[in-house]
N, C-alpha and C positions, 0 to 999 in steps of 0.2 A: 273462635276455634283455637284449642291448645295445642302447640306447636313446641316438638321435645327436642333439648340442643344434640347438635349432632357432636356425640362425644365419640373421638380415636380410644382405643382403649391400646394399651401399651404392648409391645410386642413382646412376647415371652423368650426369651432366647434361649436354646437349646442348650440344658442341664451339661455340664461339664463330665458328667460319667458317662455320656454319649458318644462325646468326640475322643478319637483316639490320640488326637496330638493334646489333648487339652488334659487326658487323662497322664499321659508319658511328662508334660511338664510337670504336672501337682504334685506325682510318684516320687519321681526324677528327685525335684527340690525339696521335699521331705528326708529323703535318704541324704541329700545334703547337709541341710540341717541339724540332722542328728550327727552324721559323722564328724562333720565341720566343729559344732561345739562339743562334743567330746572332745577328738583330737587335738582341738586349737586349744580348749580348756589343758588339757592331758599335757601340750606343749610348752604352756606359759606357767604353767606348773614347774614343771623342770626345770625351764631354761631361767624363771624365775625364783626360786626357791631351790630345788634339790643340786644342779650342779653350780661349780666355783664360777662367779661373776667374769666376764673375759668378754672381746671385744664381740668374738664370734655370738657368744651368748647373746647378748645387746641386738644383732643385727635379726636372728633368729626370734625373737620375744618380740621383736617390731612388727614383724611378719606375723606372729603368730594373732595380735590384738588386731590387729587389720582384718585377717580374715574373720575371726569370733567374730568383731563388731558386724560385718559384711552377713552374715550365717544370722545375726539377731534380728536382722531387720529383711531377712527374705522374706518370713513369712505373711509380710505384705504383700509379698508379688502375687504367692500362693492362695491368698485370699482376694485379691483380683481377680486371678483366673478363676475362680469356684466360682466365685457372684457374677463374674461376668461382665463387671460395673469396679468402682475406686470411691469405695463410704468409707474413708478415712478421713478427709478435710483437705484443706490448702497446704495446711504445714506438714501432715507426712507425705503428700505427694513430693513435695520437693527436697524434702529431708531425704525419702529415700533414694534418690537420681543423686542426692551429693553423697550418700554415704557408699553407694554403689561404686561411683566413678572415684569418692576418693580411697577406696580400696584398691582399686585399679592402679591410679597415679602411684599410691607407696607403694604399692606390692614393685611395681618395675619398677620404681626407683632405689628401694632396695636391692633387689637384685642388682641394679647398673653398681649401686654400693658396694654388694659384694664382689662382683667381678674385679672391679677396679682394687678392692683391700686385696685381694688374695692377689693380685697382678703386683702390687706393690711389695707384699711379704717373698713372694718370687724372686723380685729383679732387685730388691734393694732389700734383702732379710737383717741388714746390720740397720738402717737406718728403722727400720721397721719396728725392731727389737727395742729401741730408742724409744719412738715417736708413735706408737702405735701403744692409745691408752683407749681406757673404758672409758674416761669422761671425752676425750675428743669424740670418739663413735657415738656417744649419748646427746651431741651439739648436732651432729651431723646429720641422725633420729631426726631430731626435732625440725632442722631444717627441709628435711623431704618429707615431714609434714604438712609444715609450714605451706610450701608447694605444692604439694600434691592437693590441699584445700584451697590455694587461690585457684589452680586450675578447675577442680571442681565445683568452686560455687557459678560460673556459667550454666552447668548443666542445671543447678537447682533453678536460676534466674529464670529461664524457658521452660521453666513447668508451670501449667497450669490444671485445674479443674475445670474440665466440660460439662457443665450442667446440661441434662437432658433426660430421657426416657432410662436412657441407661450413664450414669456418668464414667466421666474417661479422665483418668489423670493424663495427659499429653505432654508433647513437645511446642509450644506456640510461637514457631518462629514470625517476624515479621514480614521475612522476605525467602527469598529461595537461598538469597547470599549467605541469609546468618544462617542456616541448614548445611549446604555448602561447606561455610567458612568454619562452623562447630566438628563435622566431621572431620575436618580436611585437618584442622588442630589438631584433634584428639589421637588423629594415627599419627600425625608426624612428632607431636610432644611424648603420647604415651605409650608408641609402637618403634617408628621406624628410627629414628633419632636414639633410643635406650639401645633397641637391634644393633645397631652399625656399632659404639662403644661397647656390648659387652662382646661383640665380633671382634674388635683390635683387642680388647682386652684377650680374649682366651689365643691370638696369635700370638702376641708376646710371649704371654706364658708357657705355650708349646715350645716358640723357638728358644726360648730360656734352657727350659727343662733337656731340652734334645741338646744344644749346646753345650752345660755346663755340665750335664746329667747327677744334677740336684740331688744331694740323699734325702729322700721325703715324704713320707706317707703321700696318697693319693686320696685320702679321707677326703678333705677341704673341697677338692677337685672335684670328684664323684657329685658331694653332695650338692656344690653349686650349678655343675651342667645338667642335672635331676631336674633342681627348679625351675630353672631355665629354660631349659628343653618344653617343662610340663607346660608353663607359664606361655610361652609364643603357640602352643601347638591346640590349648583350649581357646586365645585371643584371634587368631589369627580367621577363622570362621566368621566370627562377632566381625570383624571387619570389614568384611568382602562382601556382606549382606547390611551393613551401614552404608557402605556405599551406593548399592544396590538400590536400596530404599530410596535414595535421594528420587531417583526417577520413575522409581516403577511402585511404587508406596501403597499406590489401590490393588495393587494382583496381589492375591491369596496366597500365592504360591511364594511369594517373596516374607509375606507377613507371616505364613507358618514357618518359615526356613529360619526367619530374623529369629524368633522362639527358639528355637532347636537351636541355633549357632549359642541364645543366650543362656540357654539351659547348660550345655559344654562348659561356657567362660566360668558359670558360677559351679558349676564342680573344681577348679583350680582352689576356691576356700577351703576344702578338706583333703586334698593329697597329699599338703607337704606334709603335712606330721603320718603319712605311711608311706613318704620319701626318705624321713629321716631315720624311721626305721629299717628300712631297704638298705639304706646304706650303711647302717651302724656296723659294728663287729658282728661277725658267727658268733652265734653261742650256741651249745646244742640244745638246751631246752629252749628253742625258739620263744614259746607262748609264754613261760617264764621270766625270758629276756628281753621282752616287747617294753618296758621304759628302761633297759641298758642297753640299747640301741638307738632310741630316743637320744636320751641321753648323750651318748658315743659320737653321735652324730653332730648334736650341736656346741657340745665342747669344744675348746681350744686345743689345735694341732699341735705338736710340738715344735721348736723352732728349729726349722729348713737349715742343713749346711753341709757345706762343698764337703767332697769329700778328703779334698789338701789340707782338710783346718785340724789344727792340733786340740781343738775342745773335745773335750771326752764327752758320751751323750749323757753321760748326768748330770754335768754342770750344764748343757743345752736345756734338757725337763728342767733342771734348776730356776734358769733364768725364764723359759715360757709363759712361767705360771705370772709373769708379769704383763701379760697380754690384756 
């Protein structure tokens, strides 16, 4: 008597133009994408080629490849969600958890850099004037690189491939602890710890400016509390649903939220460069003036002074340009 095996046949998972959350992330990160490498392209452009090489330039061109790099490798995520499965291999599963996070780590560690440079140009503008060059900022680059990828390669070390019906690029901690102990890092190295320094940093510089009442564009200012601002207010979701997850990881409701909060974080790749538009100078034909605002924005401020000092402001632009 022939006896036929008893085969499972594979579960079909519900086509992604079905689900409304599933459809809002694909959209979502598409429009990312495109914006992101325009603008980041559009950015590193400038700040790389068309304006005068300057410290500010440097910090801005740092931020602007981080996010490109970040906006090149989404479309993994996005081709996740479509298949519903991770048919990339071993090595971009974990490539892209490091290039993710280490986007993360420089983006706030620059930021903490600029707050701190422009805190310093503030409180001590003679010394600043002196000591504040393009190759020091170009060391400094590289050092919150540096950083910013030892902390990230943890995240690539705990990825793995799920082989199964449907594969899953994961997180495969070994214990609760290293889940835990990975989150609990990641906000204090790459959240709350940046938070608190660029916090003192913009007191300083308040009580500087109200005290001495500085003569000094508010350019540098503007454009840094922009980033800033944007940078904690897309992270700061991402957070509170990593946490979340620790414990309640099988509810749906956590794992569509975790989505949604990471959809937000990865919109911060394409804003600055229509931050630094935002802040650049008026012009009236705005549409026109869309990279003389770019531009405006991430060039070098003039150099800050009391207004007791006997320097006349064209030898101050004079000396700037040594930034």
């Amino acid at each position: 008597m022939n006896s036929t095996p008893n085969i499972t046949s594979p579960v079909t998972p519900t086509p992604c133009i079905r689900e409304p959350m599933c459809m809002f992330y694909v959209v979502a990160n598409v429009i990312i994408i495109i914006l992101g490498v325009a603008g980041n392209g559009l950015v590193i452009w400038i700040a790389g080629f068309k304006v005068k090489k300057s410290v500010n330039s440097t910090w801005y061109l740092s931020l602007a490849l981080s996010d490109l790099l970040f906006c090149l490798i989404l479309p993994f995520f996005v081709g996740e969600k479509i298949q519903k499965q991770w048919n990339f291999g071993l090595f971009m599963c974990k490539f892209r958890s490091f290039v993710m996070f280490l986007n993360w780590f420089s983006s706030i560690y620059l930021l903490v850099i600029i707050a701190v440079d422009r805190c310093v140009v503030v409180v001590f503008p003679v010394w600043a004037q002196n000591r504040r060059t393009i190759g020091k900022a170009s060391v400094i680059v590289v050092l919150a690189w540096i950083v910013s990828a030892a902390l990230s390669t943890p995240m690539a070390v705990f990825r793995e491939v799920e082989y199964g019906k449907r594969n899953k690029c994961i997180r495969n901690y070994t214990a609760d602890k290293d889940s835990i102990g990975t989150v609990s890092a990641r906000f204090l190295y790459g959240f709350a710890i940046p938070l608190l320094i660029i916090i003192v940093c913009y007191l300083i510089i308040i009580r500087k400016l109200v005290t001495n009442e500085i003569a000094k564009t508010k350019k540098p200012l503007k454009v840094m509390s922009a980033l800033i601002v944007t940078f904690f207010i897309c992270w700061m979701p991402f957070h509170i649903f990593s946490f979340l997850e620790i414990n309640y990881k099988t509810m749906q409701f956590v794992k569509d939220w975790k989505s949604f909060t990471m959809t937000i974080a990865n919109t911060n790749s394409f804003l600055n460069p229509f931050l630094y538009a935002f802040m650049g100078k008026d012009i009236k034909n705005q549409c026109h003036a869309l990279l003389s605002k770019i531009q405006n924005a991430i060039e070098e401020d003039s150099q800050p002074k009391s207004q007791g000092t006997s320097h006349t402001t064209s030898s101050v632009a004079k000396h700037s340009t040594a930034f």
